[in-house]
Gaussian input, Z-matrix of N, CA and C with variables (Angstrom, degrees):
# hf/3-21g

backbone

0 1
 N
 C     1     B1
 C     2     B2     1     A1
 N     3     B3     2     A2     1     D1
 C     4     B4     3     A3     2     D2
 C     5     B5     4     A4     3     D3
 N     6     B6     5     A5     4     D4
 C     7     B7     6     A6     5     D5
 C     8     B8     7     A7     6     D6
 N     9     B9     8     A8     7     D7
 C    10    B10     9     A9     8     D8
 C    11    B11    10    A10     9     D9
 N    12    B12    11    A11    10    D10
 C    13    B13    12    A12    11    D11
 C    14    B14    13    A13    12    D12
 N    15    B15    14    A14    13    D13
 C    16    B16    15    A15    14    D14
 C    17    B17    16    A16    15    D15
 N    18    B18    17    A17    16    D16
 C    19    B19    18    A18    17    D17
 C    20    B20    19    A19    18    D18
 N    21    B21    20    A20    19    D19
 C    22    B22    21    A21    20    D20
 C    23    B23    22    A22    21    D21
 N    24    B24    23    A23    22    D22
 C    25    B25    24    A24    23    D23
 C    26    B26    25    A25    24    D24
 N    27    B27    26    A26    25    D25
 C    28    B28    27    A27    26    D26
 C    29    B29    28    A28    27    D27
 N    30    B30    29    A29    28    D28
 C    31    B31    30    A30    29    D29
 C    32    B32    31    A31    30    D30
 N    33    B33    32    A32    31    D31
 C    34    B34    33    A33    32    D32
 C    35    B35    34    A34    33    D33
 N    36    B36    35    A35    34    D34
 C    37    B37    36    A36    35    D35
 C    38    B38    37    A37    36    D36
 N    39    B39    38    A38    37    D37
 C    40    B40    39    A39    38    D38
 C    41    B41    40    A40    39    D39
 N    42    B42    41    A41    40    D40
 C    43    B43    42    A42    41    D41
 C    44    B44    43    A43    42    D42
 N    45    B45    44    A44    43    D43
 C    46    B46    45    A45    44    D44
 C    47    B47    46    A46    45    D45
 N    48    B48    47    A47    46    D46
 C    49    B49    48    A48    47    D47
 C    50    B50    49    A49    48    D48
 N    51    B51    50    A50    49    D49
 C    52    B52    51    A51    50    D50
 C    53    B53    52    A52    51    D51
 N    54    B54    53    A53    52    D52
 C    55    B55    54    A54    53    D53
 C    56    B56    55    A55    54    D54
 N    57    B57    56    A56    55    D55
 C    58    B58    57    A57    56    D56
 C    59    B59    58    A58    57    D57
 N    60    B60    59    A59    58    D58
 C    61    B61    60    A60    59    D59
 C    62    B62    61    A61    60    D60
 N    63    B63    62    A62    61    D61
 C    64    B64    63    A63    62    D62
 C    65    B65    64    A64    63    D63
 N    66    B66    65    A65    64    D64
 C    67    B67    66    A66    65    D65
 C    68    B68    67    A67    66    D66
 N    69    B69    68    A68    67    D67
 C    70    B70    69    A69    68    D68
 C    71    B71    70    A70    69    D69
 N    72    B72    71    A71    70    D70
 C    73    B73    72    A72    71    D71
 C    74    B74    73    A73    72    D72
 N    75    B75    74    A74    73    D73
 C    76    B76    75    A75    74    D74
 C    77    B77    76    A76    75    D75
 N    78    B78    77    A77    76    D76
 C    79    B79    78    A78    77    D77
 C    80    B80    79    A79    78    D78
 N    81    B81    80    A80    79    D79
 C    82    B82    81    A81    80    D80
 C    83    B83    82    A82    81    D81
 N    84    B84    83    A83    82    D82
 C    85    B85    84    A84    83    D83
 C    86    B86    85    A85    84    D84
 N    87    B87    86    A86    85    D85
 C    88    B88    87    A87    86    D86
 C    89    B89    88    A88    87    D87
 N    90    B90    89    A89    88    D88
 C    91    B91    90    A90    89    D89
 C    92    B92    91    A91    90    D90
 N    93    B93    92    A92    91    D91
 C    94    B94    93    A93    92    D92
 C    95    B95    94    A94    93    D93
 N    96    B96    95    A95    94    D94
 C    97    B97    96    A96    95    D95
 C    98    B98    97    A97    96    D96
 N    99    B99    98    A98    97    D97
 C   100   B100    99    A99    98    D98
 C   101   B101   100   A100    99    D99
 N   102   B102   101   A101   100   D100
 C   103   B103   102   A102   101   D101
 C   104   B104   103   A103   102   D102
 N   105   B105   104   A104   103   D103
 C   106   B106   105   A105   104   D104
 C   107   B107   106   A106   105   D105
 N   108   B108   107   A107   106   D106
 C   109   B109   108   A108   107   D107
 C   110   B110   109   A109   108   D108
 N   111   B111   110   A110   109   D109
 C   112   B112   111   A111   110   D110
 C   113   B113   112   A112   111   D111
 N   114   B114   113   A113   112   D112
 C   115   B115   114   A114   113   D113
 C   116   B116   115   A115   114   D114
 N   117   B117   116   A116   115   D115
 C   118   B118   117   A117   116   D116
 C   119   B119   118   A118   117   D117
 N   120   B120   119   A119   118   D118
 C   121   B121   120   A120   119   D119
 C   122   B122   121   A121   120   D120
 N   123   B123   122   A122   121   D121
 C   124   B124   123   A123   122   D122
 C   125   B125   124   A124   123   D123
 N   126   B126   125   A125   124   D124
 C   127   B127   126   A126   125   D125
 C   128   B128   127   A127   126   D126
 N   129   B129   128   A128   127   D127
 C   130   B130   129   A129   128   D128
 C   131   B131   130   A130   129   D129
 N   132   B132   131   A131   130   D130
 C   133   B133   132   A132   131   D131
 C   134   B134   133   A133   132   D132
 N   135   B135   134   A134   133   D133
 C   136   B136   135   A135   134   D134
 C   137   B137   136   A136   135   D135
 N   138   B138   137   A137   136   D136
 C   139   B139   138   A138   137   D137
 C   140   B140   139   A139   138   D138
 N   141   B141   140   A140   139   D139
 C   142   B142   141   A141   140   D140
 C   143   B143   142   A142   141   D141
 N   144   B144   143   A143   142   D142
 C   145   B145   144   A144   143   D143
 C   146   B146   145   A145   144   D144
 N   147   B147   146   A146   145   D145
 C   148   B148   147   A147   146   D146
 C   149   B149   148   A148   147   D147
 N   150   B150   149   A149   148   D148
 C   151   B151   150   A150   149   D149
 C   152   B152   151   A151   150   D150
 N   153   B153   152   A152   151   D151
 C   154   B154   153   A153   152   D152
 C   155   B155   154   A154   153   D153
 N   156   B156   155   A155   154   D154
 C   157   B157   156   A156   155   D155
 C   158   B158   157   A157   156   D156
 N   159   B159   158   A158   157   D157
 C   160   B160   159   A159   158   D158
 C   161   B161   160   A160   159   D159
 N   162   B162   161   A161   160   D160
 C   163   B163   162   A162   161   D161
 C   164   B164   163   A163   162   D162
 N   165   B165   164   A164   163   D163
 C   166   B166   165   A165   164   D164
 C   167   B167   166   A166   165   D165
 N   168   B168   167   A167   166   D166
 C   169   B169   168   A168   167   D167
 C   170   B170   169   A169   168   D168
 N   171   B171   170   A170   169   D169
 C   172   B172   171   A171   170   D170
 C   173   B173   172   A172   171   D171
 N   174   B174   173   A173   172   D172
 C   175   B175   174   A174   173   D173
 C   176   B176   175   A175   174   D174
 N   177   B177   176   A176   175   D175
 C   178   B178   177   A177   176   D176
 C   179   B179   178   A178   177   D177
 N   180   B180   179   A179   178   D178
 C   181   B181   180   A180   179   D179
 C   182   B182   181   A181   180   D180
 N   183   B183   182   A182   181   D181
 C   184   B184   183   A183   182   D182
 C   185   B185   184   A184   183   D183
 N   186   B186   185   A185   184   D184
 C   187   B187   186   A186   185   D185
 C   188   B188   187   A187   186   D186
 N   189   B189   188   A188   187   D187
 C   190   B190   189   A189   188   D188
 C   191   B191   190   A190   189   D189
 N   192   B192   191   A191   190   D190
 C   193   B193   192   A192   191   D191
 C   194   B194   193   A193   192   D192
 N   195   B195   194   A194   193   D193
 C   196   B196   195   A195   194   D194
 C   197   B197   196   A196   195   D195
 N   198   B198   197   A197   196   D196
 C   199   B199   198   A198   197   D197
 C   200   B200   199   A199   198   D198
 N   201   B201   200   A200   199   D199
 C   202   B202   201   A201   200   D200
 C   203   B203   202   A202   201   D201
 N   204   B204   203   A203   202   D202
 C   205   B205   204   A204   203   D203
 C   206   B206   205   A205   204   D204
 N   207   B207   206   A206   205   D205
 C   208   B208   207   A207   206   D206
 C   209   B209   208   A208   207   D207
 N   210   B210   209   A209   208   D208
 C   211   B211   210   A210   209   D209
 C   212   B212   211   A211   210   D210
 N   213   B213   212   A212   211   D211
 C   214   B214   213   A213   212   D212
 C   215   B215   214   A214   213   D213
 N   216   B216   215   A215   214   D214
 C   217   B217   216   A216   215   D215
 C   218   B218   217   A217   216   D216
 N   219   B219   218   A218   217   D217
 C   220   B220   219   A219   218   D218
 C   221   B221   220   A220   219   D219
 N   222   B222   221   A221   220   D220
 C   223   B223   222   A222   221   D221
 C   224   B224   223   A223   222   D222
 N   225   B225   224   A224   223   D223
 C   226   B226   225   A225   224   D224
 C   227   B227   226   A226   225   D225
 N   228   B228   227   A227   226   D226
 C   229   B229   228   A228   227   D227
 C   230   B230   229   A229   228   D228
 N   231   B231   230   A230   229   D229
 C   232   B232   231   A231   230   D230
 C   233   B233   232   A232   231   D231
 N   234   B234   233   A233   232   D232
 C   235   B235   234   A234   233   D233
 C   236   B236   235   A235   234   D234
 N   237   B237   236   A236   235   D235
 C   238   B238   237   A237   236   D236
 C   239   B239   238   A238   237   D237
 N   240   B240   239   A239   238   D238
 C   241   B241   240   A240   239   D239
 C   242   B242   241   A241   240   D240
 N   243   B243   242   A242   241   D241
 C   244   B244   243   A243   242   D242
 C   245   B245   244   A244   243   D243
 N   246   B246   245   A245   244   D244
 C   247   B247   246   A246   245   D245
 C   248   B248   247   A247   246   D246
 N   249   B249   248   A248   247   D247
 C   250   B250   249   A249   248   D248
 C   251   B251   250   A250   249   D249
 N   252   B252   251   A251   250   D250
 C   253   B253   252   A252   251   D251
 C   254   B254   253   A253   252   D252
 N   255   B255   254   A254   253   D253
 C   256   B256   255   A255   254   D254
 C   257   B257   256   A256   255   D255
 N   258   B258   257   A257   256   D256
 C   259   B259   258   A258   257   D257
 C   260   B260   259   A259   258   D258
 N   261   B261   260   A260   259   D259
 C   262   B262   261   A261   260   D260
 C   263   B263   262   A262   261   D261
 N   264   B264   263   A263   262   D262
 C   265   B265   264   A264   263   D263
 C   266   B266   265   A265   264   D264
 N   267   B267   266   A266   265   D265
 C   268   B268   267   A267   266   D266
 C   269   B269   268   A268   267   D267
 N   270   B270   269   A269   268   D268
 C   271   B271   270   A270   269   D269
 C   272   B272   271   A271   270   D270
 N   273   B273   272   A272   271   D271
 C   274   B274   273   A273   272   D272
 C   275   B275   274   A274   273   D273
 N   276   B276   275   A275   274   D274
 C   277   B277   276   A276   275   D275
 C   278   B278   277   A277   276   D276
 N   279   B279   278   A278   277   D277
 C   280   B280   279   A279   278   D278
 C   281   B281   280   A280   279   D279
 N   282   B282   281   A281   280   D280
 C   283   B283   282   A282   281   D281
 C   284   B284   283   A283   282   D282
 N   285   B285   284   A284   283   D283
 C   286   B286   285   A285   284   D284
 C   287   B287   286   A286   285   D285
 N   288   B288   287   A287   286   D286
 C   289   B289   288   A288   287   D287
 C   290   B290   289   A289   288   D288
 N   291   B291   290   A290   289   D289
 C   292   B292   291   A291   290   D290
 C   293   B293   292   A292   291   D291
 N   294   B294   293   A293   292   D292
 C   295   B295   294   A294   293   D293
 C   296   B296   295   A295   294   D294
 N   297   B297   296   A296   295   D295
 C   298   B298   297   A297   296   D296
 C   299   B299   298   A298   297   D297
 N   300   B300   299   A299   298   D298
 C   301   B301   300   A300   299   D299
 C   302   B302   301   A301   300   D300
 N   303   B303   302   A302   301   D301
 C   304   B304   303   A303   302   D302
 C   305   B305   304   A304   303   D303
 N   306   B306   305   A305   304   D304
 C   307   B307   306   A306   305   D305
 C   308   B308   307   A307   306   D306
 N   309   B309   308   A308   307   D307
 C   310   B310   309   A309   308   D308
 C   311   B311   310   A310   309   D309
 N   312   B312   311   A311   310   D310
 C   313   B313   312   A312   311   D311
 C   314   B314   313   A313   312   D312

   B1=1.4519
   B2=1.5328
   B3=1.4842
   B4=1.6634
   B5=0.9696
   B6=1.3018
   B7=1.5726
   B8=1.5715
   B9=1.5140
   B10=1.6942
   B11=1.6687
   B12=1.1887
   B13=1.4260
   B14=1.1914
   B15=1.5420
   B16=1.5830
   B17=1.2748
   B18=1.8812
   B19=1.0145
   B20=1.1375
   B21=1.8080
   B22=1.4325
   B23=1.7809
   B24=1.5328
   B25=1.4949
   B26=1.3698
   B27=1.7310
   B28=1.0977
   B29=1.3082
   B30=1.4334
   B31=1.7119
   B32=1.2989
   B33=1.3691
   B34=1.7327
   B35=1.1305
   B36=1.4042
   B37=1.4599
   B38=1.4125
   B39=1.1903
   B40=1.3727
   B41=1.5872
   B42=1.3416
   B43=1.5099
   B44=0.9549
   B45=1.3059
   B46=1.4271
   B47=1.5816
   B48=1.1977
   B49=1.9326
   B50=1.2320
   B51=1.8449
   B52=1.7835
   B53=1.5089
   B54=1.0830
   B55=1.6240
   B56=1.4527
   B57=1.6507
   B58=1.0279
   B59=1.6561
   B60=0.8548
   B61=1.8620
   B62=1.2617
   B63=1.4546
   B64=1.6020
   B65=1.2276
   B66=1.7480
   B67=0.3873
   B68=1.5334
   B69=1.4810
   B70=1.0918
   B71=1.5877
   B72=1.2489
   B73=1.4914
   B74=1.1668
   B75=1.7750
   B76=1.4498
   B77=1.8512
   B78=1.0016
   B79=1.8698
   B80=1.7224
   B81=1.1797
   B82=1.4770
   B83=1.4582
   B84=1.6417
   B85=1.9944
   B86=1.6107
   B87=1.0930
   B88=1.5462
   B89=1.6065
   B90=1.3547
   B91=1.7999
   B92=1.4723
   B93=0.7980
   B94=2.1602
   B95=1.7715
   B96=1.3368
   B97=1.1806
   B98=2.0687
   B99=0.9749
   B100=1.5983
   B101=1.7219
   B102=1.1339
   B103=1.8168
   B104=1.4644
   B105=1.2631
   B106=1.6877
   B107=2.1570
   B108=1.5654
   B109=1.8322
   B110=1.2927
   B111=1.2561
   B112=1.5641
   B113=1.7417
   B114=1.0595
   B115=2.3011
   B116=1.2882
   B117=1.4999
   B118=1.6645
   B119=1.6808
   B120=1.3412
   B121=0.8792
   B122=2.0884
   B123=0.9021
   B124=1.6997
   B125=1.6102
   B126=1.5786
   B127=1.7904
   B128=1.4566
   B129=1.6760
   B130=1.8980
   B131=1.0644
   B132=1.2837
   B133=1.6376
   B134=1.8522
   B135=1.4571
   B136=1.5797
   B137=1.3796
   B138=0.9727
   B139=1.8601
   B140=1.7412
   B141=1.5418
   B142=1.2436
   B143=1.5264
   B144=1.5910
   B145=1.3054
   B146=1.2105
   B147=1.3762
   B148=1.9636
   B149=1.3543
   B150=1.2385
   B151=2.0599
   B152=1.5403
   B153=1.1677
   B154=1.7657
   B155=2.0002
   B156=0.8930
   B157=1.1417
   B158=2.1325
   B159=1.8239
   B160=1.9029
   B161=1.2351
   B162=1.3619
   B163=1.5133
   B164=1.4053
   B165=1.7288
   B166=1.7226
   B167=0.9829
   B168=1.2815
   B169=1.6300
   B170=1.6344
   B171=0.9601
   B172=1.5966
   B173=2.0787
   B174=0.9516
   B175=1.6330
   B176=1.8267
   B177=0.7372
   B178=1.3403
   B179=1.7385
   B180=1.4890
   B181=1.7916
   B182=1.5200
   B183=1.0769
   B184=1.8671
   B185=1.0532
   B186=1.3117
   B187=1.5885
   B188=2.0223
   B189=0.9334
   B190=1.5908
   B191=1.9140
   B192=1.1680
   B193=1.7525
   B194=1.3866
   B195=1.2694
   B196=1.5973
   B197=2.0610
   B198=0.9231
   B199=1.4087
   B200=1.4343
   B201=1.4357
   B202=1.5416
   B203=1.5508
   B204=1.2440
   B205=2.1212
   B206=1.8742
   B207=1.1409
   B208=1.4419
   B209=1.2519
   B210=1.4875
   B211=1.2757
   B212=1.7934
   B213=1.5071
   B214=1.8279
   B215=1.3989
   B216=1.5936
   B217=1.2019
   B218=2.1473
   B219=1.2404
   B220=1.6476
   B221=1.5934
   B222=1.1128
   B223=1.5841
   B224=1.7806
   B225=1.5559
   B226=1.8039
   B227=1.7946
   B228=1.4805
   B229=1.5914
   B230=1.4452
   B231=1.6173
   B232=1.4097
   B233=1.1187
   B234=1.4250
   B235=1.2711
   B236=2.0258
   B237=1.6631
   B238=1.2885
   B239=1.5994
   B240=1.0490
   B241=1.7508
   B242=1.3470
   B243=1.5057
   B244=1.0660
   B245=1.6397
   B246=1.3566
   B247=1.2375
   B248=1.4286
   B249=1.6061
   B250=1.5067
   B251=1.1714
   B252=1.2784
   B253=1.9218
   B254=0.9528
   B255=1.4188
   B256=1.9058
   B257=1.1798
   B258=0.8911
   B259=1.4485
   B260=2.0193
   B261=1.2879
   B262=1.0923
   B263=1.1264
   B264=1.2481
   B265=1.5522
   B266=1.5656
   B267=1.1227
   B268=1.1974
   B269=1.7254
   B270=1.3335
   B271=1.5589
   B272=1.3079
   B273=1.7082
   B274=1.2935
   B275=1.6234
   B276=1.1167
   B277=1.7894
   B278=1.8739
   B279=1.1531
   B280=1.1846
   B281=1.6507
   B282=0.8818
   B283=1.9996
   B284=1.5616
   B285=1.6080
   B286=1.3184
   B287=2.0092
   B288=1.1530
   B289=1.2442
   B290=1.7505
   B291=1.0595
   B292=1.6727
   B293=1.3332
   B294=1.0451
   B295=1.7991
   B296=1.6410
   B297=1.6030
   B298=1.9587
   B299=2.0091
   B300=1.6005
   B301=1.6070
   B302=1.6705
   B303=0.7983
   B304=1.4702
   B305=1.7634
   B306=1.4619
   B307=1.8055
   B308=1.6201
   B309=1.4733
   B310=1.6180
   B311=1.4948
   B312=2.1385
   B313=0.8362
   B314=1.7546
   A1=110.54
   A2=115.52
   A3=104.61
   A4=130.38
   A5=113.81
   A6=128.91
   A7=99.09
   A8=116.04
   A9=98.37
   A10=95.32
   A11=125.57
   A12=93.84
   A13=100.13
   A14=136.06
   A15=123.76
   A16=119.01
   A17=113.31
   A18=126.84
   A19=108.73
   A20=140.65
   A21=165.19
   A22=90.41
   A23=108.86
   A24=118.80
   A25=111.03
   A26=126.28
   A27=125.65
   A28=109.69
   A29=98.73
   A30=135.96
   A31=114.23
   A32=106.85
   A33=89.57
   A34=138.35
   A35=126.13
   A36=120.37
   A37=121.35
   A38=129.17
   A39=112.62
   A40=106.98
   A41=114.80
   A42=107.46
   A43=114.74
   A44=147.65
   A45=133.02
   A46=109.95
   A47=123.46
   A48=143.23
   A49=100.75
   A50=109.76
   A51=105.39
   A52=96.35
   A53=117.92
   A54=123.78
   A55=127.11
   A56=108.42
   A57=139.12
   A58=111.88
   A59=120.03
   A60=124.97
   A61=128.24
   A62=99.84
   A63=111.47
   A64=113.83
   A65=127.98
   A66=123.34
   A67=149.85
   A68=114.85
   A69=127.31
   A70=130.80
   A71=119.75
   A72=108.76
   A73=120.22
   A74=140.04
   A75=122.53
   A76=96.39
   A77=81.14
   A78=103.44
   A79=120.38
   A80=115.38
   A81=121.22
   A82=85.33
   A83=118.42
   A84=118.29
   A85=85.96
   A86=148.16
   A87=135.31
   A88=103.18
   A89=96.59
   A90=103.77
   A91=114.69
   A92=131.28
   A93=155.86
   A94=99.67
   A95=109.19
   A96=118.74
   A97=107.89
   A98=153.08
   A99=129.24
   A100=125.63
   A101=104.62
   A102=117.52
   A103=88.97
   A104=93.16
   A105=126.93
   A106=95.65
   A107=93.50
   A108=86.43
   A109=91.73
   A110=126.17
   A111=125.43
   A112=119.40
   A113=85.66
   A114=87.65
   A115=99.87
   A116=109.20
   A117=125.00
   A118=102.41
   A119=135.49
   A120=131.46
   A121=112.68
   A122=91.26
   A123=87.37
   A124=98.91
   A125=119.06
   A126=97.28
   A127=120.50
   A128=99.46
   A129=102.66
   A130=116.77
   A131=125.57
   A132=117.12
   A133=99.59
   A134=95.48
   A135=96.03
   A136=146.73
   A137=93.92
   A138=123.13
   A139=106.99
   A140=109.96
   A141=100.37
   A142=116.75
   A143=127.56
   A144=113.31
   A145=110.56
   A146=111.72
   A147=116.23
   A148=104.00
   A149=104.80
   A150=105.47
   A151=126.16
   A152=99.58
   A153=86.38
   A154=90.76
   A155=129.18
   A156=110.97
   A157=126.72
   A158=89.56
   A159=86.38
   A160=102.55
   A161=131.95
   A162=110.56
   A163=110.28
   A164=108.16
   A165=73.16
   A166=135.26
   A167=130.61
   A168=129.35
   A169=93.27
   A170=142.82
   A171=128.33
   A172=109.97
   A173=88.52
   A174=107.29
   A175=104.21
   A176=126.94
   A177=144.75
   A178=99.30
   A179=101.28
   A180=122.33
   A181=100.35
   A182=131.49
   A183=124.77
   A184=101.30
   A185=137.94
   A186=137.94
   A187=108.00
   A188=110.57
   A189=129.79
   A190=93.50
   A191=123.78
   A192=136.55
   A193=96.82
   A194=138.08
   A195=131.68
   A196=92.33
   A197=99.63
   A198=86.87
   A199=116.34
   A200=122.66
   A201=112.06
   A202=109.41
   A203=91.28
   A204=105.93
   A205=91.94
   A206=87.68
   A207=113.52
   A208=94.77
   A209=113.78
   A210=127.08
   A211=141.23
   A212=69.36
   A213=103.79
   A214=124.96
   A215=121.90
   A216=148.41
   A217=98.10
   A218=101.02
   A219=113.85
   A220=107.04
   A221=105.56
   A222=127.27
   A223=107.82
   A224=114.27
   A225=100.24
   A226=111.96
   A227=101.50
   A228=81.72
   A229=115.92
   A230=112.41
   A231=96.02
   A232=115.76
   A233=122.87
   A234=124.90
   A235=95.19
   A236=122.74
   A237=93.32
   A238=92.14
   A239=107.91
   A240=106.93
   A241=115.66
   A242=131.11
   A243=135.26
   A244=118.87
   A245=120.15
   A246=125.79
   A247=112.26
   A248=123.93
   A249=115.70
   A250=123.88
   A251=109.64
   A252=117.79
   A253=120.79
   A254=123.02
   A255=116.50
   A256=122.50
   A257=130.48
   A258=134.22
   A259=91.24
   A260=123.81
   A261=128.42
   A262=91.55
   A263=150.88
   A264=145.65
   A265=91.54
   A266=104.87
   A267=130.98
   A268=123.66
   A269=98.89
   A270=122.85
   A271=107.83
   A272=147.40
   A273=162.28
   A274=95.54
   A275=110.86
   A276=120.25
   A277=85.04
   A278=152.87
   A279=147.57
   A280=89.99
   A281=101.45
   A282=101.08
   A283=118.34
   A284=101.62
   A285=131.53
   A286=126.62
   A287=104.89
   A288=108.41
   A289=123.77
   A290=112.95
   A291=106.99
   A292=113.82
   A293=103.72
   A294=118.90
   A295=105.04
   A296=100.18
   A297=103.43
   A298=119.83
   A299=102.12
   A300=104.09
   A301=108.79
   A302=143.87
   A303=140.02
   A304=122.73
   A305=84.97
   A306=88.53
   A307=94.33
   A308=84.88
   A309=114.85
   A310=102.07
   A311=112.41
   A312=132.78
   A313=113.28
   D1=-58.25
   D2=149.67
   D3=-7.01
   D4=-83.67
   D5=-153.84
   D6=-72.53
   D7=-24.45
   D8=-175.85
   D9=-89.81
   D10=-7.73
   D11=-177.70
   D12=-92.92
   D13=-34.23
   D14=164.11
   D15=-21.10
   D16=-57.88
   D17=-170.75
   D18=-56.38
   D19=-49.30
   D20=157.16
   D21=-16.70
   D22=-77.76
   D23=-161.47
   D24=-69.64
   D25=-14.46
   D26=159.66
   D27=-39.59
   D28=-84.73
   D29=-175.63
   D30=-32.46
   D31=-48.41
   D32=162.07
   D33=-100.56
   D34=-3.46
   D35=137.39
   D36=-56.16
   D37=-15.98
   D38=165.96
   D39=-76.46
   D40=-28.98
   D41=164.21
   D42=-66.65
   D43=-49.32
   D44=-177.05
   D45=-50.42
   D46=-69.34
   D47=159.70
   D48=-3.30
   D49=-57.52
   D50=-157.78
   D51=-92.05
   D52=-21.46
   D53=-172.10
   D54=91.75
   D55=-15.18
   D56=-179.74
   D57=-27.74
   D58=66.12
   D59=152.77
   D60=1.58
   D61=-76.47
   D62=172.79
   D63=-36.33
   D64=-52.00
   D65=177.90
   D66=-66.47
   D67=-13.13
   D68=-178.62
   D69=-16.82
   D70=134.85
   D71=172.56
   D72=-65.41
   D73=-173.02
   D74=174.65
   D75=-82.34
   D76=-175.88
   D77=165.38
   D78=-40.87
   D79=-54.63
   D80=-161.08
   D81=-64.21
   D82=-56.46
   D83=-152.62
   D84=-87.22
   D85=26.72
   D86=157.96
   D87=-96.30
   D88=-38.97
   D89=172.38
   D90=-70.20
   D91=-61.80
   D92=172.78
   D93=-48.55
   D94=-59.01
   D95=-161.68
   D96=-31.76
   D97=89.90
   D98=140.89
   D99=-107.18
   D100=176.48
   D101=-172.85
   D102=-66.00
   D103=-178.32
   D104=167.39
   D105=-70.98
   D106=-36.49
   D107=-170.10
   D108=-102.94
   D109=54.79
   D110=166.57
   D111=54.97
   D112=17.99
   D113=-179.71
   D114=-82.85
   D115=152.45
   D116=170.07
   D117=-81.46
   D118=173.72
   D119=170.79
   D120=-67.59
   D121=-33.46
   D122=177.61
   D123=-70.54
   D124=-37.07
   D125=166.99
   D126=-36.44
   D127=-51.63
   D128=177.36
   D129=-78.31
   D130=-15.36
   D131=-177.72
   D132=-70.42
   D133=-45.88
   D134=172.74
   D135=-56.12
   D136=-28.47
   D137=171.45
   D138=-68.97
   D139=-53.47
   D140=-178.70
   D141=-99.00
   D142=11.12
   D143=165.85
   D144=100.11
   D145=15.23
   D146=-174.67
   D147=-98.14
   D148=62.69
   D149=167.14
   D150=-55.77
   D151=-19.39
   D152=179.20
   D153=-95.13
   D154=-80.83
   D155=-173.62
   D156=-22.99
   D157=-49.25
   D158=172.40
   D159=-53.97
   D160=-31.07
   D161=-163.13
   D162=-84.45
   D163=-35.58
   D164=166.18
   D165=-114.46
   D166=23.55
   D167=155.65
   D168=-71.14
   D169=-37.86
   D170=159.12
   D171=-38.07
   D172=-68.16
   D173=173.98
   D174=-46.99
   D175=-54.19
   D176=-159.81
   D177=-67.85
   D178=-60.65
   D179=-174.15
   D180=-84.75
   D181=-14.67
   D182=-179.28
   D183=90.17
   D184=16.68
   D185=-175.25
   D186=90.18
   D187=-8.86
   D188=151.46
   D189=16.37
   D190=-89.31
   D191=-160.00
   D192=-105.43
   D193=22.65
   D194=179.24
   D195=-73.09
   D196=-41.94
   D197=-173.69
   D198=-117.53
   D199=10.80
   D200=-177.01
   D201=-90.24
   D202=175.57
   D203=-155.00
   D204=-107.99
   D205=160.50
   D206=-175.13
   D207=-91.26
   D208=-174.19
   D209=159.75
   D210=-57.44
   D211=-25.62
   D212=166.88
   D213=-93.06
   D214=1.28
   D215=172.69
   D216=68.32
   D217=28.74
   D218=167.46
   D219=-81.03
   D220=143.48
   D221=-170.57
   D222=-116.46
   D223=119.66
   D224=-166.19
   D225=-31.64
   D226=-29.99
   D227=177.65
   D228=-65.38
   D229=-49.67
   D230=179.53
   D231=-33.40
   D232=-63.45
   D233=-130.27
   D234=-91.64
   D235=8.97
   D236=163.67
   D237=-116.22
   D238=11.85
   D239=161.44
   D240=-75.90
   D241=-35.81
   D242=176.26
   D243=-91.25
   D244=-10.34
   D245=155.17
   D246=-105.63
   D247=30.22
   D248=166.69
   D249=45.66
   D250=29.12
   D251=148.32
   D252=-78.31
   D253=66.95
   D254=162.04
   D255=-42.63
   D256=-22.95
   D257=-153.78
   D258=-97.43
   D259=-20.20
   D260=-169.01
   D261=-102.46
   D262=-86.85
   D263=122.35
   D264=57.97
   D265=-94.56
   D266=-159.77
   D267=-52.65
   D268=-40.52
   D269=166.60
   D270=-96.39
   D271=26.25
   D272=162.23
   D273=-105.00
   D274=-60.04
   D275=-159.74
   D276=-75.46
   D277=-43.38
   D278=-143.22
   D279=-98.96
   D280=-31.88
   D281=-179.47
   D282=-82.17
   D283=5.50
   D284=-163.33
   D285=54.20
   D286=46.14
   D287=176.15
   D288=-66.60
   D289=141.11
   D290=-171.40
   D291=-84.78
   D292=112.04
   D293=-165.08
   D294=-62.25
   D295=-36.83
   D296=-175.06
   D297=-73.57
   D298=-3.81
   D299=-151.30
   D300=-70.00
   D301=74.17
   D302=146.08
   D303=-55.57
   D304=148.06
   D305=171.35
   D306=-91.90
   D307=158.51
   D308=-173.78
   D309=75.38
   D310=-172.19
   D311=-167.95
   D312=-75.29

């Protein structure tokens, strides 16, 4: 049972990575879904530059992970600000993401 859900959380981080649409999981694992470092899939969609997919698992979830924190209290914007995805950046801030949100005080 392990090993297939590893296999499960593989599989769709490689969907998030490729950006791949079609592929999408249903509803419940777009909500459930996070990394090993606590990211939603729009954290990874963001990191690697997959704007049409972030937008619609955004679309899909009601904006669901537009603003939740990782494990690192990173927000998808941080985290394609800190991996130099403008282009994610850019389609985060236009979907209205809060550029100031940090965890803690």
């Amino acid at each position: 049972v392990l090993a297939q859900r590893a296999a499960e959380q593989a599989e769709i981080l490689a969907i998030a990575r490729s950006g791949d649409i079609s592929r999408l999981p249903p509803y419940a694992e777009l909500l459930a879904w996070r990394s090993n470092k606590g990211g939603s899939l729009v954290h990874v969609m963001a990191r690697y530059g997959r704007i049409a997919a972030l937008v619609e698992v955004l679309r899909r979830t009601k904006g669901a992970h537009l603003n939740s924190l990782d494990n690192y209290g990173r927000t998808p914007l941080a985290v394609s600000a800190e991996f130099g995805a403008l282009a994610s950046a850019r389609a985060l801030l236009s979907l209205r993401a809060e550029p100031n949100l940090r965890e803690g005080p």
